[in-house]
N, C-alpha and C positions, 0 to 999 in steps of 0.2 A: 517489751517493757512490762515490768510488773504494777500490776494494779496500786491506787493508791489506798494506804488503812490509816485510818487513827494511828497514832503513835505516841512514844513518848519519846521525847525530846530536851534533854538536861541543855540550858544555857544560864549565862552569867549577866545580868541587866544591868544596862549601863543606861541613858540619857532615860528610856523607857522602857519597858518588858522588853526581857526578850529580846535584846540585842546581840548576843555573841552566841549561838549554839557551841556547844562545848563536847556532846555527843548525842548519837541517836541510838534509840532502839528500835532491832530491825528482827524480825522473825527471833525473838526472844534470847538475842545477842547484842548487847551494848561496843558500839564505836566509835570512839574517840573523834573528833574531829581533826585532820590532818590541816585543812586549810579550806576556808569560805572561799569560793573559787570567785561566786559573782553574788549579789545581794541584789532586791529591790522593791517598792513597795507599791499595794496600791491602796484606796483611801480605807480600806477595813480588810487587808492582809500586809505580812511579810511573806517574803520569797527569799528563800537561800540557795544555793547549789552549793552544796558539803559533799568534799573529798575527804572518804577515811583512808586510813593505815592501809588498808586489805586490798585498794584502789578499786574502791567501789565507788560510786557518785551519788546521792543523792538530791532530789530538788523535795525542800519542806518546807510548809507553808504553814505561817503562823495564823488564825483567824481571832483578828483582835475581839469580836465583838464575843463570842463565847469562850475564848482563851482557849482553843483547843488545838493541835496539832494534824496534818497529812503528812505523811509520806512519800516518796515514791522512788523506788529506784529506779534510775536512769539509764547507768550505765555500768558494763562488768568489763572494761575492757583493761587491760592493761597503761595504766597513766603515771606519769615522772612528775 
């Protein structure tokens, strides 16, 4: 696994911030989001597991309390 960094993270806010990631920035390449595989929260983060195009997996984690974004990628393996 690769370590987690700061990141940037483009999404579309819906009910609250930062409800729908829309894509991420990863080693200074922008990826669309393919599909939110799983979501969920605890009382001062969001968690995503975002599937790009490239079928890479990422898990990013929102931190409400400084608005700031992790990274990290997951997984390289081949996914449908």
């Amino acid at each position: 696994m690769d370590r987690k960094i700061v990141a940037k993270v483009e999404c579309q806010s819906g009910y609250s911030s930062c409800d729908h990631p829309n894509a991420v920035w990863w080693q200074g390449q922008r990826h669309l989001v393919k599909a939110i595989m799983a979501e969920w929260r605890t009382p001062i983060e969001k968690h995503y597991r975002l599937l790009v195009p490239e079928n890479m997996v990422f898990h990013a984690v929102f931190h409400m309390k400084n608005n700031s974004w992790n990274v990290e990628k997951i997984c390289f393996e081949n996914i449908k």
